[in-house]
N, CA, C and O atoms as a GROMACS GRO file, in nm:
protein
  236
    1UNK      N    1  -2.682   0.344   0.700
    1UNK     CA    2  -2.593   0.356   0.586
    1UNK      C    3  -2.664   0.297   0.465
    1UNK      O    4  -2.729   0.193   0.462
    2UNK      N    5  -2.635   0.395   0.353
    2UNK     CA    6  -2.718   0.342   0.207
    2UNK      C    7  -2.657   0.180   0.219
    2UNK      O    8  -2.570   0.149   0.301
    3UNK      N    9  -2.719   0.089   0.126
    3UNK     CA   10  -2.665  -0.051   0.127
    3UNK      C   11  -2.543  -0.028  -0.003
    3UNK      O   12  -2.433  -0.082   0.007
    4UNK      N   13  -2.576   0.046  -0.107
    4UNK     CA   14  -2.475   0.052  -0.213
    4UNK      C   15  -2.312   0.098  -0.094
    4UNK      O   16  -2.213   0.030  -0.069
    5UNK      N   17  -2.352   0.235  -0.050
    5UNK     CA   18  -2.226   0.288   0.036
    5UNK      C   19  -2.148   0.171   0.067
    5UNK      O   20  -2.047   0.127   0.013
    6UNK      N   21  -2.213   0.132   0.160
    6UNK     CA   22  -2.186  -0.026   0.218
    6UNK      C   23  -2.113  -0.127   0.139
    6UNK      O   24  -2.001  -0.151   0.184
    7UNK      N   25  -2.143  -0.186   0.044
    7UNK     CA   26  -2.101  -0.244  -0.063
    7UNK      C   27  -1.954  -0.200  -0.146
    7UNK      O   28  -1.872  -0.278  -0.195
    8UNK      N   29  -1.950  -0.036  -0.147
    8UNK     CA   30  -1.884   0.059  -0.194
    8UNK      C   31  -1.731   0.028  -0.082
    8UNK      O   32  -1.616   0.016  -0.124
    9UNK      N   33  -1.768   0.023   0.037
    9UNK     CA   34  -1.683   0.029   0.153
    9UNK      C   35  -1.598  -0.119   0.146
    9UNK      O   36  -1.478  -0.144   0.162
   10UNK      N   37  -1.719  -0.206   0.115
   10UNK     CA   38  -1.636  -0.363   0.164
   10UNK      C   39  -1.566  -0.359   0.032
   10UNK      O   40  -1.446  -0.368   0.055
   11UNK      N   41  -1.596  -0.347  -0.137
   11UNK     CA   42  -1.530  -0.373  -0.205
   11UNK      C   43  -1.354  -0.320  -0.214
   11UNK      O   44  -1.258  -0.384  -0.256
   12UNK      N   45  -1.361  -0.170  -0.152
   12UNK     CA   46  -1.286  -0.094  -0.127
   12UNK      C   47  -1.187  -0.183   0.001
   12UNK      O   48  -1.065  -0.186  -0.007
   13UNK      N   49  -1.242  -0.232   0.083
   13UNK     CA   50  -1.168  -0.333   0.212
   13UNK      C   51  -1.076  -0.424   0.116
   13UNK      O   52  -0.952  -0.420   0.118
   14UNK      N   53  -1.167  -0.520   0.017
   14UNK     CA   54  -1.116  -0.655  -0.014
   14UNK      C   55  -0.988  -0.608  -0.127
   14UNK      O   56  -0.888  -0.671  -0.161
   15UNK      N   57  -1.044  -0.448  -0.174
   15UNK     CA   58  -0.904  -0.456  -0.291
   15UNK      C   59  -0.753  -0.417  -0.223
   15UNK      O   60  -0.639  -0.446  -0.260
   16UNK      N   61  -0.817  -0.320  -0.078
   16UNK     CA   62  -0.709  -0.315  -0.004
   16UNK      C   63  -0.630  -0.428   0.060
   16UNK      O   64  -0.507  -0.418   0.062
   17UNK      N   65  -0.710  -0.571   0.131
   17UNK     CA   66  -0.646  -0.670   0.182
   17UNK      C   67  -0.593  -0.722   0.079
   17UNK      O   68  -0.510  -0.809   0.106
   18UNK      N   69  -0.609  -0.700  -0.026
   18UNK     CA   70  -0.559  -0.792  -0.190
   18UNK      C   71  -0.389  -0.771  -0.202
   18UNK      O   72  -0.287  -0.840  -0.206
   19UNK      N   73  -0.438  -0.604  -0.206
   19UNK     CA   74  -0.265  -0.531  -0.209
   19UNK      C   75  -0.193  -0.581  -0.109
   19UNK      O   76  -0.087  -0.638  -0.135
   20UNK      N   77  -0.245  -0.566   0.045
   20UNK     CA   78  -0.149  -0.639   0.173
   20UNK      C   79  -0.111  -0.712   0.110
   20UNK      O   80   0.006  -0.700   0.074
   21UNK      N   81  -0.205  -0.851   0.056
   21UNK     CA   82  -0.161  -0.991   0.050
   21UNK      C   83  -0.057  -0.973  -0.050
   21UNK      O   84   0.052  -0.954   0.003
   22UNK      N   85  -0.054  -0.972  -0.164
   22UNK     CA   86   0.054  -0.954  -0.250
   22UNK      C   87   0.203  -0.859  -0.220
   22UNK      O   88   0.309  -0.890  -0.274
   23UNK      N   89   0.194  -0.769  -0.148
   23UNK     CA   90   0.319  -0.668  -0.104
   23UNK      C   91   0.371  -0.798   0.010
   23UNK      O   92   0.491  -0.823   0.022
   24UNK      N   93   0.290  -0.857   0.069
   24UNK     CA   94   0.367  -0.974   0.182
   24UNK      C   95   0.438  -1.094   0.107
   24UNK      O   96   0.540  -1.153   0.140
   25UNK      N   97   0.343  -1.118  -0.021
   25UNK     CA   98   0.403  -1.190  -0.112
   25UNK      C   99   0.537  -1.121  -0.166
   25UNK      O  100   0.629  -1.199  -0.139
   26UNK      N  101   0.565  -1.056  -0.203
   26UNK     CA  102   0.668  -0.997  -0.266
   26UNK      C  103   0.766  -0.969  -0.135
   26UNK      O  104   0.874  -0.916  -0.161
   27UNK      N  105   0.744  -0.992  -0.029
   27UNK     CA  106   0.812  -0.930   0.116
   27UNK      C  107   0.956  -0.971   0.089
   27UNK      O  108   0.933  -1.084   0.046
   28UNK      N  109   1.092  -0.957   0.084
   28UNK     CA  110   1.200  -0.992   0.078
   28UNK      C  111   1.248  -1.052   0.246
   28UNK      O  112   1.202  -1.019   0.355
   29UNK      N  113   1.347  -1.140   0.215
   29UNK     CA  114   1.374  -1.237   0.333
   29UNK      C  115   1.508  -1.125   0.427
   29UNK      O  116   1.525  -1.128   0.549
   30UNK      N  117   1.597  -1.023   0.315
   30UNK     CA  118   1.684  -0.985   0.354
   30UNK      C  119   1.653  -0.798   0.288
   30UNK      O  120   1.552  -0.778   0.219
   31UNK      N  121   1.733  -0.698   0.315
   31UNK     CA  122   1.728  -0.598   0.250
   31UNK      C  123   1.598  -0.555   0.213
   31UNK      O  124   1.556  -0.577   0.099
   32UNK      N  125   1.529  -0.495   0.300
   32UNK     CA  126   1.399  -0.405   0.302
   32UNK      C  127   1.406  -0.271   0.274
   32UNK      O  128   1.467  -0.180   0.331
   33UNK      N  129   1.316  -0.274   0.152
   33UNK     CA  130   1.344  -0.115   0.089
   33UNK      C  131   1.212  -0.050   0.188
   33UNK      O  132   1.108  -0.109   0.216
   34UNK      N  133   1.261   0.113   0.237
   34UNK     CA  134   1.191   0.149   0.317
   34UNK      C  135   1.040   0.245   0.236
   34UNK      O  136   0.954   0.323   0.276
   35UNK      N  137   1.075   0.183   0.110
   35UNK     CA  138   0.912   0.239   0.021
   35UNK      C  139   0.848   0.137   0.078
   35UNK      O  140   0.764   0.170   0.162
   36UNK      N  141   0.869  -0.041   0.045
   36UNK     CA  142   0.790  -0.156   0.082
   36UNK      C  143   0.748  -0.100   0.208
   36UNK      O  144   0.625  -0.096   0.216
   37UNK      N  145   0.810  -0.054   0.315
   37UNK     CA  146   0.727  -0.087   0.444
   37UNK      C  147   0.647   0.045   0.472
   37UNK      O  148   0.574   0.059   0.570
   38UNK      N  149   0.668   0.133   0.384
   38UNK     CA  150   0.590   0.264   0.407
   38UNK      C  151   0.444   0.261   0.341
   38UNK      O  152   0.340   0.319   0.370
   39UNK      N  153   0.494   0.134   0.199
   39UNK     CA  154   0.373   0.118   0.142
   39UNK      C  155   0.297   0.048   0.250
   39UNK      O  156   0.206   0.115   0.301
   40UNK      N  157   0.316  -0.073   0.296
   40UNK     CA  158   0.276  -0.136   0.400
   40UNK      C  159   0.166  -0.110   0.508
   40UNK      O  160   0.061  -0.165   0.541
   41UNK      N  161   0.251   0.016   0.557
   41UNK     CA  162   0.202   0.109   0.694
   41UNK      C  163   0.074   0.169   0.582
   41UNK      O  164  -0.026   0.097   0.589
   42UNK      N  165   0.064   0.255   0.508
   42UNK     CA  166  -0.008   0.301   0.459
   42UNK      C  167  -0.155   0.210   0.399
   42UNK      O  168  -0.268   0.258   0.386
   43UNK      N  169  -0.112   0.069   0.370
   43UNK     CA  170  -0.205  -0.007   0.368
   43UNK      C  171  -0.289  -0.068   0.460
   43UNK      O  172  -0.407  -0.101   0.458
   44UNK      N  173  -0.163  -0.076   0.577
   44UNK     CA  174  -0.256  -0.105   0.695
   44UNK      C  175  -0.374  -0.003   0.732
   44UNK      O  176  -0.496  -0.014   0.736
   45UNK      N  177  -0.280   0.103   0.758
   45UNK     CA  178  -0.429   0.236   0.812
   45UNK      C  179  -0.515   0.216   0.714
   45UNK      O  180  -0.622   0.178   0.764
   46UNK      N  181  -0.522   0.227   0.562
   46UNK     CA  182  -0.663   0.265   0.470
   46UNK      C  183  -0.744   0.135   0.536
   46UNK      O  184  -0.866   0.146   0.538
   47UNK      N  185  -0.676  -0.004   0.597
   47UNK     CA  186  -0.764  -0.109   0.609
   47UNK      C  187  -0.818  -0.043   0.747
   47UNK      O  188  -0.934  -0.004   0.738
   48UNK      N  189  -0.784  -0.032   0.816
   48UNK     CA  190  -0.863  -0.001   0.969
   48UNK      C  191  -0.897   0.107   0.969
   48UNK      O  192  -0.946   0.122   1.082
   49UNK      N  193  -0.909   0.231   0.895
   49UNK     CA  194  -0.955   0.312   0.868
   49UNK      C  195  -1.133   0.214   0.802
   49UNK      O  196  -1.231   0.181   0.868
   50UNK      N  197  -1.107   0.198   0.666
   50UNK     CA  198  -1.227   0.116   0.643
   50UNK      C  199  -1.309   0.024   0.722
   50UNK      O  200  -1.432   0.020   0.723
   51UNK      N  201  -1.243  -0.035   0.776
   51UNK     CA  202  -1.305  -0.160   0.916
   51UNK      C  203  -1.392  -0.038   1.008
   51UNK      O  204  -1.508  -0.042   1.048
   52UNK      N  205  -1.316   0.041   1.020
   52UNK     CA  206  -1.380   0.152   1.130
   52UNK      C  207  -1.493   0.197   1.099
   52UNK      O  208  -1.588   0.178   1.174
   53UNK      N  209  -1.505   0.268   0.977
   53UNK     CA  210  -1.613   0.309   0.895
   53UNK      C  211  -1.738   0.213   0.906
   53UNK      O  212  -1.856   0.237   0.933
   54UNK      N  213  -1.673   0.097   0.878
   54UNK     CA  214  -1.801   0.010   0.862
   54UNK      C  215  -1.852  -0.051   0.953
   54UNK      O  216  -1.954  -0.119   0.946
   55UNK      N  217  -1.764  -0.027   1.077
   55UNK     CA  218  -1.848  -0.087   1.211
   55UNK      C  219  -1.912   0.020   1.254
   55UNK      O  220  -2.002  -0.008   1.334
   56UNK      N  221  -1.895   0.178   1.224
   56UNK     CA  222  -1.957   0.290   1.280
   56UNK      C  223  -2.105   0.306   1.225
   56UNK      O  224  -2.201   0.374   1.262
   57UNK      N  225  -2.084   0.221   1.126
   57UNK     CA  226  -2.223   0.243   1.033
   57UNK      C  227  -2.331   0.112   1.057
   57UNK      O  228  -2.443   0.087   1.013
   58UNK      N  229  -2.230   0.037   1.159
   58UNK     CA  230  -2.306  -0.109   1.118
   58UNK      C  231  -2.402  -0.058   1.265
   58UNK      O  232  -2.507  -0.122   1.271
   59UNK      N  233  -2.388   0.016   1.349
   59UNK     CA  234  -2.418   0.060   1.473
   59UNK      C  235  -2.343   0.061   1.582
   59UNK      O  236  -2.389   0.106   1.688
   0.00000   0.00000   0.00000
């Protein structure tokens, strides 16, 4: 894998764990709107989607 790609991939990881972290921040204790947890789900996959990528490349 090019090293930029690479670079391209993790920056792309850390802005995704960024969003997790903050949507968990914002997480409500009661009354869950079912956008929050769809956003959620959708954040999870782009992250293990990316993790995947980059262990396929790492060898």
């Amino acid at each position: 894998m090019a090293e930029d790609e690479r670079s391209q991939l993790e920056a792309k990881l850390r802005e995704v764990e960024n969003q997790l972290q903050d949507l968990k921040a914002r997480w409500p204790a009661h009354s869950l709107k079912p956008a929050m947890l769809s956003q959620l789900e959708d954040l999870e996959e782009e992250r293990d989607r990316l993790k995947d990528l980059l262990a396929e490349r790492r060898g």
